[in-house]
C-alpha positions as CSV (number, residue, x, y, z in Angstrom):
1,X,0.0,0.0,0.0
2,X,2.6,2.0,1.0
3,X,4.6,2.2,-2.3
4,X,1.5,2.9,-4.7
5,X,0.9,6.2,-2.4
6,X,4.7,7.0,-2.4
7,X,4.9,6.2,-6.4
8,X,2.2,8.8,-6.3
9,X,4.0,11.7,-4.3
10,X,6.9,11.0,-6.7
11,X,5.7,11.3,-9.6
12,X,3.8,14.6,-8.8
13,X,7.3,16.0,-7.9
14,X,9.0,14.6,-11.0
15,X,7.9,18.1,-13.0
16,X,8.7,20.3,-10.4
17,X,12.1,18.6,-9.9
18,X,12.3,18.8,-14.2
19,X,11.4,22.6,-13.8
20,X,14.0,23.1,-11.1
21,X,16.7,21.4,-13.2
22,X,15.5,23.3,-16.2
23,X,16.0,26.6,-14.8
24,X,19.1,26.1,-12.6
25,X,20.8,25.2,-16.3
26,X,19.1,28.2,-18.1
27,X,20.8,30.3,-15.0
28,X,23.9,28.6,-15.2
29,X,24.2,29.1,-19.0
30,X,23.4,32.9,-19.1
31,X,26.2,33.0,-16.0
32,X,28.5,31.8,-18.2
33,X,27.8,34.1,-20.7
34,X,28.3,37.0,-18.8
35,X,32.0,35.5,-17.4
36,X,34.2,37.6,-20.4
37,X,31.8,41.1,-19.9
38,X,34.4,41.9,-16.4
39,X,33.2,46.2,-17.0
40,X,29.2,45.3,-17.5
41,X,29.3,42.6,-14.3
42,X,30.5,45.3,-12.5
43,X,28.3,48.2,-13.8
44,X,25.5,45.9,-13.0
45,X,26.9,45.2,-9.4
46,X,27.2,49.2,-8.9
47,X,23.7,49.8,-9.5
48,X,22.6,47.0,-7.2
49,X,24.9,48.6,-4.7
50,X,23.5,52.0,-5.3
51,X,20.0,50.5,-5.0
52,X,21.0,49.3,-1.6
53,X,22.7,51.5,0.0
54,X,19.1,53.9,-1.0
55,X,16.9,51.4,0.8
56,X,19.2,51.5,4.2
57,X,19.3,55.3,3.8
58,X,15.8,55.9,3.3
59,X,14.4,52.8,5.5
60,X,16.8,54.3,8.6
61,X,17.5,51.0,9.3
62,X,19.3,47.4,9.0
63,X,22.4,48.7,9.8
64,X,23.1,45.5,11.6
65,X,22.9,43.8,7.8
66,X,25.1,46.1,6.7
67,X,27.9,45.5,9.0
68,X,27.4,41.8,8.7
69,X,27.6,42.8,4.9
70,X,30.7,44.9,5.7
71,X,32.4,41.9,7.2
72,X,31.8,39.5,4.6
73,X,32.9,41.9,1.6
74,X,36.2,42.3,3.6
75,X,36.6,38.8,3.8
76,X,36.1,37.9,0.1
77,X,39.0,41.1,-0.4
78,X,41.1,39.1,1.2
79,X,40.8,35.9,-0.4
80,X,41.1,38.2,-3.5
81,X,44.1,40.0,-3.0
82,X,46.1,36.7,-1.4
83,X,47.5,34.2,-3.7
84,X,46.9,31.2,-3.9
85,X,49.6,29.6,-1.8
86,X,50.8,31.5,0.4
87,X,54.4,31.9,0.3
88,X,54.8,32.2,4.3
89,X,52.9,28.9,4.9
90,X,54.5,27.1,1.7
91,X,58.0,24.7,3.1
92,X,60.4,25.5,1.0
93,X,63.9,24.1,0.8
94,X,65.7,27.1,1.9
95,X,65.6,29.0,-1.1
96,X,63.9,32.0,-2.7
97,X,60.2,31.2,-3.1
98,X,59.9,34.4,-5.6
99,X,62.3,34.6,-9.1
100,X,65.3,36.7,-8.2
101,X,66.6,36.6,-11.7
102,X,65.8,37.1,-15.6
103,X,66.6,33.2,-15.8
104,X,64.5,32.2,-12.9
105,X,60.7,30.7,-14.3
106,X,58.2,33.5,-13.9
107,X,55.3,32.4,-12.0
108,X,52.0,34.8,-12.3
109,X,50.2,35.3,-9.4
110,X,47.0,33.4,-9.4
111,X,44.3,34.6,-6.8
112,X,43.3,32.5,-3.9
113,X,39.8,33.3,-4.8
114,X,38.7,34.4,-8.8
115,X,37.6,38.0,-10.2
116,X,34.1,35.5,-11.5
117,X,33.6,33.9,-8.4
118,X,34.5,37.5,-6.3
119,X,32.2,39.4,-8.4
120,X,29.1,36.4,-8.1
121,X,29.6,36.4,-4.3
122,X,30.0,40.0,-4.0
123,X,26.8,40.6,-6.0
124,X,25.1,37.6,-3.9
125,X,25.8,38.8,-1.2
126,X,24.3,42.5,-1.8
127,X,21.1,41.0,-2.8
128,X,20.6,38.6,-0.1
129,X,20.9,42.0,2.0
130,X,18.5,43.7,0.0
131,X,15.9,41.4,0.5
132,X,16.6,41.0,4.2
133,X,15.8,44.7,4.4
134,X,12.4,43.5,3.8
135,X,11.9,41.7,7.2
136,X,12.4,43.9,10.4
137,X,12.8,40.6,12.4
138,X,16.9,42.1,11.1
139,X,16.1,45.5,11.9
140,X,17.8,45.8,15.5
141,X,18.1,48.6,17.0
142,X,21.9,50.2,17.2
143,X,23.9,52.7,17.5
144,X,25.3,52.7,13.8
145,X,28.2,55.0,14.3
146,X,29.7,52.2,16.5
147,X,29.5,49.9,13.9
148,X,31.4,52.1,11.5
149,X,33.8,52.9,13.3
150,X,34.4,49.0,14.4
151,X,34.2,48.0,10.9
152,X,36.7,51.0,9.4
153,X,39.2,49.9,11.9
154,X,38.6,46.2,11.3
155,X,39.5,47.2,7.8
156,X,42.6,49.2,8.1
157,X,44.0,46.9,10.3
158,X,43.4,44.1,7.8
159,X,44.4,45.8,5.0
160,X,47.8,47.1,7.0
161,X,48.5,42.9,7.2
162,X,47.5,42.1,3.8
163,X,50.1,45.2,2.3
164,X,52.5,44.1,4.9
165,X,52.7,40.4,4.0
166,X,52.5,42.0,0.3
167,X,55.4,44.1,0.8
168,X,57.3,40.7,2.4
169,X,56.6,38.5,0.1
170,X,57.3,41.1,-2.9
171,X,53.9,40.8,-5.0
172,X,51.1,42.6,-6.7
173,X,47.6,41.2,-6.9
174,X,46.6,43.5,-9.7
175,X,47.0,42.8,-13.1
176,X,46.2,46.0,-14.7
177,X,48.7,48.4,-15.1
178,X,51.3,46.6,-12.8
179,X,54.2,49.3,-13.0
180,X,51.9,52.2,-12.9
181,X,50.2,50.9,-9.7
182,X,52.9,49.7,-8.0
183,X,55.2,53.5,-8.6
184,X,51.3,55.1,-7.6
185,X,50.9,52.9,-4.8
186,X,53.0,50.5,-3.4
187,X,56.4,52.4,-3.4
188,X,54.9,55.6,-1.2
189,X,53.5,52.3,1.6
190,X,57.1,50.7,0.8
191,X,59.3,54.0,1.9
192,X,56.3,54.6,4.5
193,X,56.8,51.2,6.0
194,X,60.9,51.8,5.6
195,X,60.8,54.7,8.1
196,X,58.0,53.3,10.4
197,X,60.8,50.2,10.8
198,X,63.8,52.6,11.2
199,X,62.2,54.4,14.7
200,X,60.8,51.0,16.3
């Protein structure tokens, strides 16, 4: 008896399982179509922000989201600007981990965590928060500039570890522009780091 009414409740959810499957590939295929358009992903990804960042403002609200937000986007920087293996945690046989000379094989830097994959949880990410603004079982009450402040010095701290282990470990996790960033950039933290070591 049993199997007949389980046959049944199987075969009603066969089509909705079918529909499921159908659209996850649809999704997946017009994903993968958007993987080579790196300026329109992240237009689109702007405006979602922008369309965010309105519904905290004018709601007066959620700000609780948004520093849970804040912590998770930090996070996926991080995984984004560190390489894949990490030359402080890779044994190596007592020699330079990095090519020291024109004859030594190049290696490119390859991220710990993709530009695709940081730019679909990125975007995820912002839209799960937009629709959590729509429930006010997250609204808690706080005092937001708290949160700011927490979360700015979260990320300065952060970022002063992530240029520092940069600086030691003598690479660039951007590909654009190398030279110009790194003379813009790097070289002012290099010589600011220089002196901070000089008087400690």
């Amino acid at each position: 008896m049993e199997g007949v009414g389980g046959g049944s409740a199987s075969a009603a959810a066969a089509p909705v399982n079918q529909g499921v499957q159908d659209f996850m590939r649809l999704y997946q295929y017009y994903l993968d179509k958007t993987t080579p358009h790196t300026t329109y992903r992240w237009i689109g990804t702007s405006v979602l922000i922008l369309i965010y960042v309105l519904r905290v403002y004018y709601v007066e609200g959620f700000y609780i989201v948004s520093y849970g937000l804040g912590i998770y986007l930090l996070n996926l920087l991080i995984l984004f600007l560190s390489p894949l293996v990490d030359p402080g945690l890779e044994p190596s046989d007592g020699g330079p981990l990095l090519p020291t000379k024109g004859s030594d094989e190049f290696k490119p830097f390859i991220r710990r965590l993709p530009e695709f994959k940081f730019w679909y949880s990125f975007t995820k990410a912002f839209c799960i928060a937009f629709v959590m603004t729509f429930f006010s079982i997250f609204d808690v009450p706080v005092f937001w500039p708290v949160l700011l402040f927490y979360w700015v010095v979260l990320f300065v701290l952060t970022m002063r570890r992530q240029v520092a282990h940069m600086i030691k470990y003598k690479y660039v996790p951007l590909n654009i522009g190398k030279q110009v960033i790194f003379h813009l950039f790097c070289a002012p933290i290099l010589n600011i780091a220089y002196v901070v070591r000089q008087f400690h």
